[in-house]
VOGU-3710 file (C-alpha; in Angstrom, 3 decimals, decimal comma):
1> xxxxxxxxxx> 11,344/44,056/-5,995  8,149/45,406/-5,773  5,511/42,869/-5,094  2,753/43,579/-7,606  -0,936/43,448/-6,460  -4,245/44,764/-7,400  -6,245/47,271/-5,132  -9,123/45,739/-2,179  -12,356/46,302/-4,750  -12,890/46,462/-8,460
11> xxxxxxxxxx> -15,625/46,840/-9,913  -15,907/44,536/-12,933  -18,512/46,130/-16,298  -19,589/42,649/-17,629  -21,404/44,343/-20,305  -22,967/47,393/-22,103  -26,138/45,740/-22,883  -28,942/47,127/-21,076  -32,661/46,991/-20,857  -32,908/50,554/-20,136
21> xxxxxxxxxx> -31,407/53,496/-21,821  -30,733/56,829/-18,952  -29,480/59,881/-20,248  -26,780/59,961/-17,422  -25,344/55,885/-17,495  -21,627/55,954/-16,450  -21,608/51,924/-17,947  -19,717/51,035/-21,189  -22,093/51,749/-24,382  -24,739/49,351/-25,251
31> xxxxxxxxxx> -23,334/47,785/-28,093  -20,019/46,556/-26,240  -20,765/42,804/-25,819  -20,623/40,498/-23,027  -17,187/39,372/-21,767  -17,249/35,238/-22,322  -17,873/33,295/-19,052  -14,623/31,347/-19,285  -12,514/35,137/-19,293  -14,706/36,339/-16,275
41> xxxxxxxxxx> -14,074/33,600/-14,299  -10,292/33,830/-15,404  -10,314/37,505/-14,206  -11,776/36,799/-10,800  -9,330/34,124/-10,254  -6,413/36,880/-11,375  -7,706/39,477/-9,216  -8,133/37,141/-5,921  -4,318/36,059/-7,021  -3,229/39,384/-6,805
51> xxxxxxxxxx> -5,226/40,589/-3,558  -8,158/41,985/-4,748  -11,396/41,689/-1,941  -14,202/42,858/-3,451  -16,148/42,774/-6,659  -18,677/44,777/-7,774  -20,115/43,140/-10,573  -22,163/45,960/-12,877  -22,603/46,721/-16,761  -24,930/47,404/-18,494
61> xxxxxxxxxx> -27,107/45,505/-16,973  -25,802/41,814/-15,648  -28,572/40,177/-15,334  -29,234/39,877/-18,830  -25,832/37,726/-18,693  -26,835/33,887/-19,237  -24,350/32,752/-16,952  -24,332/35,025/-14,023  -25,280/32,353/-11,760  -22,287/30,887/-12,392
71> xxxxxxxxxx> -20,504/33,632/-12,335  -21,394/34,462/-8,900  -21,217/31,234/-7,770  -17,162/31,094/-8,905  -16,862/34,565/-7,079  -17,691/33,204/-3,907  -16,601/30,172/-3,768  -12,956/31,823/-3,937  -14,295/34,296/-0,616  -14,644/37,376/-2,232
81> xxxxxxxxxx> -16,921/39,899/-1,319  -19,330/40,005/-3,936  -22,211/43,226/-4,950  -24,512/43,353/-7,706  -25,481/46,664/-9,318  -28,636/46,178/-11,300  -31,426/48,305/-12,337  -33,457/45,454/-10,295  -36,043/44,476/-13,484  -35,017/41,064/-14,121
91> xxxxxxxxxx> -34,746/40,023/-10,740  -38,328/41,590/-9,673  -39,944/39,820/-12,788  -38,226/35,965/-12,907  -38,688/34,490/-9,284  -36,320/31,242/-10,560  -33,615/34,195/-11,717  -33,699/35,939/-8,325  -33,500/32,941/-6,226  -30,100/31,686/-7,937
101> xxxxxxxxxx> -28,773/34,699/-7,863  -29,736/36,515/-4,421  -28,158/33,649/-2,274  -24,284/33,860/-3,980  -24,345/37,758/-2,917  -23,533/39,766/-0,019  -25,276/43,205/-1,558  -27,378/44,185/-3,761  -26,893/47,454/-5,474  -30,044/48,673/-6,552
111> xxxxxxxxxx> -31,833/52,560/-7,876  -34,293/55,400/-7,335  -33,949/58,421/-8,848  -37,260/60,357/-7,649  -40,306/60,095/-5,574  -42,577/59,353/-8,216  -42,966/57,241/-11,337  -43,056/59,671/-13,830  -39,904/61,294/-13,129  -38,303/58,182/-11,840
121> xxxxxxxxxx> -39,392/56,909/-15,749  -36,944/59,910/-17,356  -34,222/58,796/-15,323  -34,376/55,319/-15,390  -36,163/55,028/-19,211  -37,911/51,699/-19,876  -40,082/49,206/-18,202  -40,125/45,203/-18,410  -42,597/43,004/-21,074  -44,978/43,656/-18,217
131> xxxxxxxxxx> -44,932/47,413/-18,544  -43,780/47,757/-15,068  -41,209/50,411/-14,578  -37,723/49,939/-12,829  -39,695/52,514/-9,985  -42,419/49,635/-9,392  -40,094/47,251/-9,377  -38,015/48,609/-6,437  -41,244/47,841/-4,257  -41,492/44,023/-4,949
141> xxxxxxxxxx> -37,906/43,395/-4,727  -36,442/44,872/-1,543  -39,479/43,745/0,269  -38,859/40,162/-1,281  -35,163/40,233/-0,341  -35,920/41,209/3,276  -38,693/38,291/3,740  -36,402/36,066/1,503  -32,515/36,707/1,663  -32,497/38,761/4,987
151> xxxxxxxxxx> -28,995/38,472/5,332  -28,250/40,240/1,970  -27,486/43,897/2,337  -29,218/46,929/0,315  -27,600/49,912/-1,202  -29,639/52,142/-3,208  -27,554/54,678/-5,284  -29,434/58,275/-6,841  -28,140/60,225/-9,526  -28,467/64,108/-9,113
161> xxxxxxxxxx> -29,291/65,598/-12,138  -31,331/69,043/-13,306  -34,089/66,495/-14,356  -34,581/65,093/-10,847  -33,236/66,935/-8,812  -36,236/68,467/-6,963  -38,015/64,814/-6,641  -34,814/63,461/-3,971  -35,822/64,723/-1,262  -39,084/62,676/-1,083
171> xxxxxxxxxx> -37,683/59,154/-2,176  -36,714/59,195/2,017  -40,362/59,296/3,019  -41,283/56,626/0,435  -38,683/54,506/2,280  -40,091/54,371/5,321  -43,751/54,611/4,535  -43,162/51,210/2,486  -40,564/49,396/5,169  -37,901/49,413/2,587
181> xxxxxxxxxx> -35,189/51,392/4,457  -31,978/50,738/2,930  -28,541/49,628/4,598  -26,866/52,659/2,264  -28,003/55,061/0,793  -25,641/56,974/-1,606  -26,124/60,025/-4,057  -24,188/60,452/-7,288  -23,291/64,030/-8,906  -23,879/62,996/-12,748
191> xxxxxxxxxx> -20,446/62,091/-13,642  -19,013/63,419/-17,935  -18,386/59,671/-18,559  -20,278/57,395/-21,541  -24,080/58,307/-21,853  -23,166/61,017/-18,937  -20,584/62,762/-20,983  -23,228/62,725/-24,406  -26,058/64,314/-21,920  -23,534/66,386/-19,366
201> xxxxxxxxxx> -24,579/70,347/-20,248  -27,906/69,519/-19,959  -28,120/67,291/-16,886  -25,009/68,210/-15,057  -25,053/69,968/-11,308  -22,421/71,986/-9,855  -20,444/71,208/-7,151  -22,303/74,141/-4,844  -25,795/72,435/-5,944  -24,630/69,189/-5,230
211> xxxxxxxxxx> -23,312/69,410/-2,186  -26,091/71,606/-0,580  -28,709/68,816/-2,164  -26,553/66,352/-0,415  -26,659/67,859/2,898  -30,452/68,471/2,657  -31,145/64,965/2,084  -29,125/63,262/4,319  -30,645/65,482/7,377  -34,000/64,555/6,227
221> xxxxxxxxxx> -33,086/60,917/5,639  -31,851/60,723/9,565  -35,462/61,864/10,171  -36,460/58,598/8,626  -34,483/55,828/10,167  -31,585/56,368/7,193  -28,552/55,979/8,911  -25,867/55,745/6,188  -26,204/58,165/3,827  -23,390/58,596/1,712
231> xxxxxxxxxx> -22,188/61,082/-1,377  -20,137/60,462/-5,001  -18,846/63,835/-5,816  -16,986/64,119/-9,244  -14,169/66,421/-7,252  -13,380/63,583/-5,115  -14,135/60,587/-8,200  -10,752/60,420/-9,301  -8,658/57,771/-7,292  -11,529/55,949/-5,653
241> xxxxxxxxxx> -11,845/53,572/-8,476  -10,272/50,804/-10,451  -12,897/49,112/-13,134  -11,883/46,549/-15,658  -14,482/46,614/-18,627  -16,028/43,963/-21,169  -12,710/43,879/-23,287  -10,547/43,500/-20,287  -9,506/46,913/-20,405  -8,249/48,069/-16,589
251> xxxxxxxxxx> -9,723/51,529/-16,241  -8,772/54,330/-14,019  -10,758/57,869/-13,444  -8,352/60,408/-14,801  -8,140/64,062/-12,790  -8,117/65,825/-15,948  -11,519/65,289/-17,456  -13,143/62,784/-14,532  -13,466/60,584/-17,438  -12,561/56,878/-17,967
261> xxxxxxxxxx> -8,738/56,033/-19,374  -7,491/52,557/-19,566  -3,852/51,775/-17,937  -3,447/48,053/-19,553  -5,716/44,805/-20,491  -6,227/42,350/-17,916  -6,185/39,684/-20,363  -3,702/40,878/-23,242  -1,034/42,285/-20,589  -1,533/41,788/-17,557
271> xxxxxxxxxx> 1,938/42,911/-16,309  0,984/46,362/-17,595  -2,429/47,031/-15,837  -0,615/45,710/-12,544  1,938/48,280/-12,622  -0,084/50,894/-13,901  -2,786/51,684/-11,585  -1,065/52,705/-8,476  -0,213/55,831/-10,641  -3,564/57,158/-10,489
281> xxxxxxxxxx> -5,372/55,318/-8,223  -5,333/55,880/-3,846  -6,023/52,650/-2,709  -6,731/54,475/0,784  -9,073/56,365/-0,530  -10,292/53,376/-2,704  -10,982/51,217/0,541  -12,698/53,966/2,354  -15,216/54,342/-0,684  -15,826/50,816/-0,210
291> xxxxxxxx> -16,407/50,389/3,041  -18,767/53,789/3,595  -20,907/51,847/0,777  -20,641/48,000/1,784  -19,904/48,847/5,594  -19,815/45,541/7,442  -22,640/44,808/9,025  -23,567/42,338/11,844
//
């Protein structure tokens, strides 16, 4: 009998709720609710049961979760490999918020989208109660993180859209003028999925574009002290993921429209998402997409 198991990494949409609203968000819509601390932590129990590694915790944006803490704190206590993906807002802002948080992770996922405010602000739309933009706030946390959490690991991620597009290849040069070099930096072809999919014809970048973007940016990066520069092209997206959603929905990347399309519920049938996924997802591929991104690093 087959013995039935859940890929290495999953990355785990707590909610849709976000404090910023970009025109190319691959996260659930921002009206899907929080999943209830009690089912989280039931998940992550579930998915270390059945042999799951890592989790990439994302949304929306998690920090606005009450109970992340906790939630982090339950991940790694059961030795999983644990990455946060958030816009970085929060965590810049509420001192008391970033130190719970930034010692119960290994990385910390975080986002630039151009190499100056303005255009970084019609990418990543919205600022905190402050008026500081998501932009701004990318050079008092990594620099905080280094002095404070040295050991936790930085991956910045840029979307590549006809809005931004020619403002990437500076965001290198910014890096190392300010000390903030990151341990990965990876660049994202806007995918058709959620907000994406709404905004696609008029953001979207071919393949051709994309890739010769790609290569000009991770020469120039080298330049810089930017050693791992990685790509997430939507010809290669389907396969490399498994995500499980706020309503416990297990979603895979389907070939035919590089969309999301759910193969069970974690928490109504279990059985069902566990026999599912292998049909469309490589776990080969899946591992090597984690571990170009969250390489170990001594």
């Amino acid at each position: 009998m087959k013995q039935l198991k859940l890929p290495y990494s999953i990355d785990f949409m707590l909610l849709g709720r976000c404090n910023l609203c970009c025109p190319f968000c691959f996260g659930p819509k921002h009206e899907v609710p929080p999943m209830e601390t009690e089912l989280v932590i039931k998940i992550v129990t579930l998915l270390k049961t059945y042999g799951t590694k890592n989790i990439v915790f994302t949304g929306g944006e998690p920090t606005l979760i009450k109970d992340l803490p906790i939630i982090l704190s339950e991940t790694k206590s059961l030795g999983l490999t644990t990455v946060l993906s958030t816009n970085g807002i929060l965590l810049s802002s509420n001192r008391l918020l970033f130190d719970r948080i930034a010692p119960k992770l290994d990385w910390i996922s975080l986002a630039i989208d151009a190499d100056n405010n303005l255009i970084n602000l019609t990418m990543r739309v919205g600022q905190n109660e402050n008026k500081i933009s998501q932009f701004q706030t990318i050079f008092h946390l990594i620099p905080l993180i280094r002095k404070k959490q040295f050991r936790l690991k930085i991956k910045i991620g840029t979307v590549v859209t006809q809005r931004n597009k020619n403002h990437i290849q500076g965001i290198a040069k910014i890096f190392y003028q300010n000390n903030i070099i990151p341990d990965t930096w990876k660049l994202y072809q806007i995918s058709p999925s959620e907000y994406g999919k709404v905004n696609y014809e008029k953001l979207k970048i071919d393949d051709v574009e994309f890739e010769r973007i790609f290569a000009d940016i991770k020469k120039i990066a080298g330049t810089y002290g930017i050693n791992n520069v990685i790509k997430y092209a939507n010809k290669n997206r389907p396969g490399k993921y498994l995500f499980i959603n706020p309503r416990g929905e297990v979603l895979i990347v389907h070939g035919k429209d590089n969309d999301y399309h759910s193969v069970g519920n974690i928490l109504v049938d279990p059985s069902r998402a566990l026999n599912n996924w292998h049909k469309y997802v490589n776990e080969n591929l899946l591992i090597e997409n984690f571990d170009s991104t969250y390489p170990s690093l001594t």
